[in-house]
C-alpha positions, 0 to 999 in steps of 0.5 A, spaced: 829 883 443 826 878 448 822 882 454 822 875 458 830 877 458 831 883 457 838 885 456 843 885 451 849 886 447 849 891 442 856 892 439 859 891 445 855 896 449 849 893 455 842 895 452 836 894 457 829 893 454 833 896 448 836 903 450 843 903 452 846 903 458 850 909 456 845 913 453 842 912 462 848 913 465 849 919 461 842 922 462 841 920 468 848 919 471 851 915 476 851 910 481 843 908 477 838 903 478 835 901 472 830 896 472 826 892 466 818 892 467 817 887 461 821 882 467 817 884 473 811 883 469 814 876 466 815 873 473 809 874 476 806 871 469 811 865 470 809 863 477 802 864 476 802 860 470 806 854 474 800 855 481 795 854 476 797 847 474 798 846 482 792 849 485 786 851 483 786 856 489 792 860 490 794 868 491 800 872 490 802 877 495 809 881 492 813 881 498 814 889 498 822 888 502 825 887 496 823 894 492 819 898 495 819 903 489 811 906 488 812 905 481 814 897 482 809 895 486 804 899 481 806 893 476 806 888 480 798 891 483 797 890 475 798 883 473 794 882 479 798 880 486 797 882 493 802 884 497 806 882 503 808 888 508 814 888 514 812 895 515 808 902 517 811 904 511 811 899 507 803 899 508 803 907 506 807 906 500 803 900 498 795 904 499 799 909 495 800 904 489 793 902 489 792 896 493 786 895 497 787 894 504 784 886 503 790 886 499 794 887 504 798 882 509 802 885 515 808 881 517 812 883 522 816 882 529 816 887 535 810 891 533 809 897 538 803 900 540 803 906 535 805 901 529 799 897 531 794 903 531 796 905 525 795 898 521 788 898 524 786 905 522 789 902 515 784 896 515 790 891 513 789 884 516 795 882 521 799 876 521 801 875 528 808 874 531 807 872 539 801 872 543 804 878 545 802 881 539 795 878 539 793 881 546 796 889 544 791 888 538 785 884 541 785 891 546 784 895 541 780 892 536 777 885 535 779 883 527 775 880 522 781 876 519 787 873 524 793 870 521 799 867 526 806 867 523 809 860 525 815 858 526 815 851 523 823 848 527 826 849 521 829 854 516 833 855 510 836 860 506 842 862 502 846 866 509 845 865 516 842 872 516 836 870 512 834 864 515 828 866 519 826 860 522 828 855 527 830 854 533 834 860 534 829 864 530 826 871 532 821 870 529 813 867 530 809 863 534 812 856 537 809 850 535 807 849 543 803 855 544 800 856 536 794 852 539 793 856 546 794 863 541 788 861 536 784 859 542 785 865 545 782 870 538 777 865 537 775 867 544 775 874 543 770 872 537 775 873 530 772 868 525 776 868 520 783 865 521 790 864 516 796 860 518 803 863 516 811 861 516 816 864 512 823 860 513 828 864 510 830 867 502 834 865 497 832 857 497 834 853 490 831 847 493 824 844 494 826 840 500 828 845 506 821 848 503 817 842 503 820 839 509 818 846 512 811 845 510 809 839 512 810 841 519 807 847 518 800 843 516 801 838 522 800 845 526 795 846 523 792 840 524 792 841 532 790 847 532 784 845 527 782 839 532 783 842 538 782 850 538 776 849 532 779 853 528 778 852 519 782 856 516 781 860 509 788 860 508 795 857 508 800 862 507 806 858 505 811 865 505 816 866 500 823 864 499 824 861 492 831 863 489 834 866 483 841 863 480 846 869 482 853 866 479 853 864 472 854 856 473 848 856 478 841 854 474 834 857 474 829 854 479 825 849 475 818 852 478 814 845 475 818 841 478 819 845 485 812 846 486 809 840 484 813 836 489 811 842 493 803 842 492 804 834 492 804 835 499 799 840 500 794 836 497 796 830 500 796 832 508 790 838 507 786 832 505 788 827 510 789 832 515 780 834 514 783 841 513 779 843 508 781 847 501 783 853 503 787 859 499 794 857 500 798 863 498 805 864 496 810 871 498 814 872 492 819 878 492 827 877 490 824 872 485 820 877 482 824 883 481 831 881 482 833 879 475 830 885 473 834 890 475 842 893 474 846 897 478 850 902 473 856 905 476 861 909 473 869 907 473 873 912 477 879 909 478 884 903 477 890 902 481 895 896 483 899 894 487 904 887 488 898 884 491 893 885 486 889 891 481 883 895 483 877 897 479 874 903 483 867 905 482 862 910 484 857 905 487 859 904 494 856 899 500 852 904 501 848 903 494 848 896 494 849 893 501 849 885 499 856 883 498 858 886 505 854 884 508 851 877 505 858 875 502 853 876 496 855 874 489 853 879 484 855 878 476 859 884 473 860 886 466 863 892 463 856 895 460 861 900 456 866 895 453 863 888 453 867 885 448 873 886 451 878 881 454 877 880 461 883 881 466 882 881 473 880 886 479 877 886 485 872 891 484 871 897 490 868 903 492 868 909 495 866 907 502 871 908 508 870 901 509 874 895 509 868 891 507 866 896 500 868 891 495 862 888 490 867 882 488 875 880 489 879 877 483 874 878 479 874 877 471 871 883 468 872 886 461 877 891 461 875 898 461 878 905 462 877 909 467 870 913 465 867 907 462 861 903 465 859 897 469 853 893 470 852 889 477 847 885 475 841 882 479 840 888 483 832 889 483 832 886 489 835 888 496 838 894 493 835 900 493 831 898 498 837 897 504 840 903 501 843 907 506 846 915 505 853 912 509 859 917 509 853 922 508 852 920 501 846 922 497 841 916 495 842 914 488 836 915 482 831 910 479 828 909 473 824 904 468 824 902 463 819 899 457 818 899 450 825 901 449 823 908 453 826 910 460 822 914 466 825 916 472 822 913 478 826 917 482 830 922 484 837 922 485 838 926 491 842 932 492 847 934 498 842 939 500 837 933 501 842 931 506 841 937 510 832 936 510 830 935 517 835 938 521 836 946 524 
């Protein structure tokens, strides 16, 4: 058994990390979210091992979006990231885990008063998304650390909702006004800066991120001469995808980040910025390949125009095919040595839209047997919903060929928690 790849096909049967996706399902029933940590573990070993041939100055902040689960972010804090917080609720989780305040970078968009109160009670470093946001913090406290999220004109991304720079973009602080925005913290006497841009998710391409990059060191060129400002860090935000069809490759992370850091290298000399941190915000990357969604065969059906594989995992449970048009490769954990036939794969939701795959080849299996959606670590469980009033689904780890829950299943009385 490989842990860098941590599933296999044991007489016909999906096993992760060694144990049996029919001994999980029949354990701890279905839908199931099971993840790997021997490969969590590896990606953030395999991109700090490619960093370090960059850069002799580089942090990893885990981007906690992807999977929130305490016992996920546990292990990345062991194989010693930071972490990338969106949110009041992310930070709590995260300071939950272990990490240290200082490991901490909150981004976000629309930041209201109470949320900033509390990230200042927590002592997190703020990463700022409008002056707006600046003059809110800068009347309850002035900071140590100050970080501005720029928007570097361009994006990029695997679908048009995640693209999250660019003209159109809600996000950051635009090049016009970065100058005037560090000028102003400057004032109010914060002493230490970092620079940040996130331009969107899933990108296989060095190109669109170095494109990206250049502007956003141009920026902090102008923002150097004319606000004198030195930065401690440059926060290059995440992104960097992970092949979800079978005839995609994997991102050649040598090649990626050396065409990257070529540049980096490049304009921080040129540009008299010194050598500051630059950091990276990696989430899918880390936890996508290592998580399964495991659902149970309901039904099967046909009619003229095509056959149906109904299973008990919904939009609700994975919402990413709905609403990305996202690829997700399935297999039939219970029957992987079968022939394939064809179905589109739905489930119980009352929606049109809650199909995981359409005139897909799946291997043939009968109703009770067991499915695999595969690379759901990420943006799974974590944009889960309890739509159709559906109780949310359990979540377990495994390592060492041995299995903990790290959540609970929730039942139906859950659904009744809160209300009179």
């Amino acid at each position: 058994m490989n842990l860098y790849w941590p599933y296999e096909n044991r007489s016909g049967y999906l096993h992760i990390e060694g144990v049996s996706s029919l001994d999980l399902a029949r354990r701890f029933g279905t839908p199931l979210y099971v993840y790997s940590e021997g490969r969590i573990r590896r990606q953030v070993q395999r991109l700090r091992e490619a960093l370090s041939k960059q850069y002799t100055r580089t942090r990893i902040l885990y981007a906690a979006k992807a999977n929130t689960n305490t016992s996920v972010l546990r292990v990345v804090r062991e194989e010693g990231t930071g972490l990338d917080a969106v949110s009041p609720g992310e930070v709590y989780l995260a300071l939950n885990a272990g990490f240290s305040p200082d490991d901490i970078l909150f981004t976000s968009t629309s930041v209201g008063l109470e949320e900033m109160l509390y990230l200042i009670d927590a002592g997190v470093r703020i990463n700022v998304d409008s002056e707006s946001q600046l003059d809110r913090l800068l009347k309850q406290e002035v900071p140590e650390t100050i970080s501005v999220r720029v928007n570097p004109g361009q994006g990029a991304g695997h679908h048009e909702h995640v693209v999250a720079a660019g003209h159109y973009a809600k996000f950051g602080v635009w090049e016009r006004d970065a100058v005037a925005v560090y000028a102003k913290a400057a004032d109010a006497g914060v002493r230490s800066f970092g620079i940040q841009m996130h331009i969107g998710s899933g990108i296989m391409e060095a190109g669109p991120y170095v494109a990206a990059t250049e502007k956003l060191l141009e920026i902090a060129r102008r923002v150097h001469k004319e606000a004198g400002v030195d930065f401690d860090f440059v926060d290059l935000g995440g992104g960097i995808g992970i092949p979800y069809r079978p005839e995609e490759g994997e991102v050649d992370l040598d090649a990626f980040l050396g065409e990257l850091f070529t540049l980096v290298k490049s304009k921080l000399r040129d540009y008299g910025l010194g050598e500051p941190e630059i950091w990276l915000e990696p989430g899918r990357f880390i936890v996508v390949q290592a998580g399964v969604l495991l659902t149970r065969v309901t039904t099967l059906k046909s009619t003229p125009y095509g056959r149906f594989m109904g299973v008990d995992a919904g939009l609700n449970t994975l919402i990413r095919p709905a609403m990305y048009r996202a690829y997700h490769r399935i297999l039939s954990a219970s029957a992987m040595d079968e022939r394939e036939e064809e179905y589109d794969v739905y489930g119980p939701i009352c929606e049109s839209g809650d199909i995981f795959a359409r005139q897909r080849q799946v291997q043939r299996t009968g109703e009770g047997g067991l499915l695999a959606i595969m690379d759901a670590g990420a943006y799974g469980f974590s944009m889960a919903s309890r739509y159709n009033s559906r109780p949310l689904p359990a979540e377990v780890m495994v390592r060492d060929e041995e299995a903990r829950v790290i959540r609970e299943r929730e039942t139906l009385d859950d659904l009744l928690r809160g209300q009179p």
